[in-house]
C-alpha positions in Angstrom: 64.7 143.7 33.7 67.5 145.9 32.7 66.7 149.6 31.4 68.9 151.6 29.2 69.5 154.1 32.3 69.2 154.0 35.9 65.4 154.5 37.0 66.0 157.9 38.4 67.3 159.4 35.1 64.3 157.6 33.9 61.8 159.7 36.0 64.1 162.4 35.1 63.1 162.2 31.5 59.4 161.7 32.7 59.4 165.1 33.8 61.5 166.8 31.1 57.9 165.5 28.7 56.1 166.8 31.4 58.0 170.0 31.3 58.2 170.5 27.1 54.4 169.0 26.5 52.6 169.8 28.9 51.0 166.2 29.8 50.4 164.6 33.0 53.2 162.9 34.4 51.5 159.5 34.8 51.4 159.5 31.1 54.9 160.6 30.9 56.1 158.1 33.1 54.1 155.5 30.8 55.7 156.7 27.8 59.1 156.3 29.1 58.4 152.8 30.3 57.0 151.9 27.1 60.2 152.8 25.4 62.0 150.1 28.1 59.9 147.3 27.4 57.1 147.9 30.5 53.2 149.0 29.4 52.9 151.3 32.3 54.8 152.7 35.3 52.3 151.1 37.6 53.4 147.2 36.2 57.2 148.2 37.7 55.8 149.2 40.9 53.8 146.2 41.1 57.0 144.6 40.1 59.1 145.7 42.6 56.4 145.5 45.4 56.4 142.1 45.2 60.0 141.1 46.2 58.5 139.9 50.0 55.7 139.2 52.2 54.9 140.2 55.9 55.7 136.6 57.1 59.5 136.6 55.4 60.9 139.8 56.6 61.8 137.8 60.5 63.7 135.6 57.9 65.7 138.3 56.3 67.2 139.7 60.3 70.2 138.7 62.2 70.7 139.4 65.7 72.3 143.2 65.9 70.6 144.5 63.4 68.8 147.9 63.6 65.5 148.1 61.7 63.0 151.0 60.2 59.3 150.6 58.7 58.3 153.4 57.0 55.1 154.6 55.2 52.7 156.9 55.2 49.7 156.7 57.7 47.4 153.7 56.7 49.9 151.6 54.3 50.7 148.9 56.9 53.9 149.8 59.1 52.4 149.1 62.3 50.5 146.2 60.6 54.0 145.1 59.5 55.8 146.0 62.5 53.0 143.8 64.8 53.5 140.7 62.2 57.3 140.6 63.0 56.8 140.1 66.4 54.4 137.6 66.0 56.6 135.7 64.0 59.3 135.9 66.8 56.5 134.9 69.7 55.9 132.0 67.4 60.0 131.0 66.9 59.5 131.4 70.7 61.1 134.7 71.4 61.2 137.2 73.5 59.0 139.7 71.4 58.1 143.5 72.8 56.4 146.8 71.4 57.2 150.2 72.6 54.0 152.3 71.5 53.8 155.9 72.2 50.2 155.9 69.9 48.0 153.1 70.9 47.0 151.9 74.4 47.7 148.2 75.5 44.1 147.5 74.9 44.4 148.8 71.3 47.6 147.1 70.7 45.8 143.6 71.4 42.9 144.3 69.2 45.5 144.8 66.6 47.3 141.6 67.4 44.1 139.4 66.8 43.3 141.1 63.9 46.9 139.7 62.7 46.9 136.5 64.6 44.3 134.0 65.0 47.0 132.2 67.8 45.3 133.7 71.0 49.1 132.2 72.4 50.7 134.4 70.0 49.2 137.5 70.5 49.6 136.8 74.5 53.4 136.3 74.1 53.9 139.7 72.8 54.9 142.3 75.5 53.3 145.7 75.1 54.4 148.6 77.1 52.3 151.8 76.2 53.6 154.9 77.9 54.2 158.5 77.3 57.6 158.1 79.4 59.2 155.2 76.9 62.7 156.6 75.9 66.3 155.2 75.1 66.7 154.6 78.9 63.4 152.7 79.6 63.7 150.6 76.5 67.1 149.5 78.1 66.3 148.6 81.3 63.2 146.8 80.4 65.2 144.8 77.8 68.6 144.3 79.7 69.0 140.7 80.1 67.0 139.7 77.6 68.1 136.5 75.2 70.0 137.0 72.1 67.5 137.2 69.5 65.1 139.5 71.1 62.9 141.3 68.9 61.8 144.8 69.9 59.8 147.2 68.1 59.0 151.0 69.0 55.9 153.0 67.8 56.9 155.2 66.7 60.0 156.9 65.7 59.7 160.8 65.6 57.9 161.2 68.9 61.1 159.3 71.1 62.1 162.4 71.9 58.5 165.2 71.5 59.0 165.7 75.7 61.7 168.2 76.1 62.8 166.3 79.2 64.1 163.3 76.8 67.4 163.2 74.9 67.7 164.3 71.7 66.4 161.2 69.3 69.8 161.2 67.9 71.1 160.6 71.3 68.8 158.1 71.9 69.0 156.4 68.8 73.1 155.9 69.1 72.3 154.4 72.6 69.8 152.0 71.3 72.3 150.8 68.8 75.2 150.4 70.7 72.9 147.7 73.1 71.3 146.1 70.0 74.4 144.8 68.5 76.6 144.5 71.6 73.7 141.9 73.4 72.3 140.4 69.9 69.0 141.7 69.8 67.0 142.8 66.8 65.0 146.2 67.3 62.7 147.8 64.8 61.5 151.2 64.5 58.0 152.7 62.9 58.3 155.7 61.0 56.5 158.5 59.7 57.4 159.5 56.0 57.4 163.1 54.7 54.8 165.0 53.1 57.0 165.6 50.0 57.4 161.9 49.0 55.6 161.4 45.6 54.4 158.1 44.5 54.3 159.2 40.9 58.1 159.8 41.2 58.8 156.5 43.1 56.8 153.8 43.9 58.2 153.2 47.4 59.5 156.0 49.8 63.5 155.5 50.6 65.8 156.7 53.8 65.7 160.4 51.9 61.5 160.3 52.4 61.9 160.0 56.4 60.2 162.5 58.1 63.0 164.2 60.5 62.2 166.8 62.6 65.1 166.3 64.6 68.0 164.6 62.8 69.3 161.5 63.4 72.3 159.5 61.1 70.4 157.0 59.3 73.0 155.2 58.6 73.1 153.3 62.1 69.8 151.8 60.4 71.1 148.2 59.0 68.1 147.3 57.7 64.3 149.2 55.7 61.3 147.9 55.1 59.7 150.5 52.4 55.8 150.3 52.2 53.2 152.4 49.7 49.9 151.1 48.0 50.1 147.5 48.9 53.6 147.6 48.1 56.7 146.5 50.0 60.1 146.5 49.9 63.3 144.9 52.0 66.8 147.0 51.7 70.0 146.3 53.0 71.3 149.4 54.1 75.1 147.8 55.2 
């Protein structure tokens, strides 16, 4: 559906209402969308939530590319994250996760909870450790067949020991080896405090949480999720 303005100027005028009368801004936002043909704001979130499933985002990467899940704790990025390698296990690839949060025996409980394939959830690699970094990422993968799928849990803690790189250090290594040996690698990430979901129904690149920053742009590819909502973006 087209709108008479972009959907940021939109919001913009949501909380200009707000602002002048003194409503809540759910209803402004409802009022705004009812002027563009929608009932309520909460029909275009649904709307653009629906745009994949878990099972179709392995479909929508190409060897190279440089992945990031990001949500806020409990809407489904690890959930997500665990289903992608799945997938791969099951197109009979080479499939690990790098977990600085759960333990091995965690991560499996997790996998059958996702997979009723005992074979599936066997053929993913887990390697829980406090000492996972750029460098032990790269020698466990070297050699490893085009099309690959890693994914590391999670993103802002790569670098919490002091003794580590800097994460954008780490993170421009980790790229570099992706797309020169054709492997895919996904990272899970925290989103910030300040993301509103009655501003936006999804978070975006500007919602990670960055303690240390990093260029996002070396990120090829998003997976946004919020509320049973999910989102695939193209970031190249």
């Amino acid at each position: 559906m087209r709108f008479s303005a972009p959907v940021p100027r939109l919001k913009r005028r949501a909380r200009r209402i707000v602002r002048d009368e003194g409503v809540a801004l759910h209803a402004a936002l409802d009022r705004v969308l009812q002027s563009e043909g929608f009932a309520r704001w909460s029909l275009l979130s649904a709307r653009v939530g629906k745009e994949m499933s878990p099972t179709t985002l392995l479909s929508k990467l190409v060897e190279g590319d440089f992945l990031l899940i990001g949500a806020r704790p409990g809407h489904g990025k690890t959930r997500l994250g665990l289903q992608l390698l799945i997938d791969a296990v099951r197109e009979r690839r080479r499939a690990v996760f790098f977990t600085l949060e759960y333990s091995e025996r965690e991560t499996r409980d997790l996998l059958r909870a996702l997979a009723r394939n005992e074979d599936a959830v066997d053929g993913v690699e887990i390697v829980a450790s406090d000492d996972i970094c750029a460098g032990a990422v790269l020698r466990l993968l070297s050699g490893s067949p085009r099309g690959t799928v890693a994914m590391i849990d999670y993103l802002q803690i790569l670098d919490q020991q002091r003794s580590k790189p800097p994460l954008s250090e780490q993170i421009y290594v980790l790229q570099q080896f992706v797309r020169s040996n054709g492997l895919i690698m996904g990272f899970i990430s925290q989103i910030d405090r300040t993301f509103d979901p009655l501003l936006n129904p999804l978070p975006d690149m500007r919602d990670i949480r960055l303690p240390n920053p990093i260029d996002t742009s070396f990120f090829s590819k998003a997976c946004f999720l919020h509320g049973g909502m999910m989102q695939f973006r193209n970031m190249t």
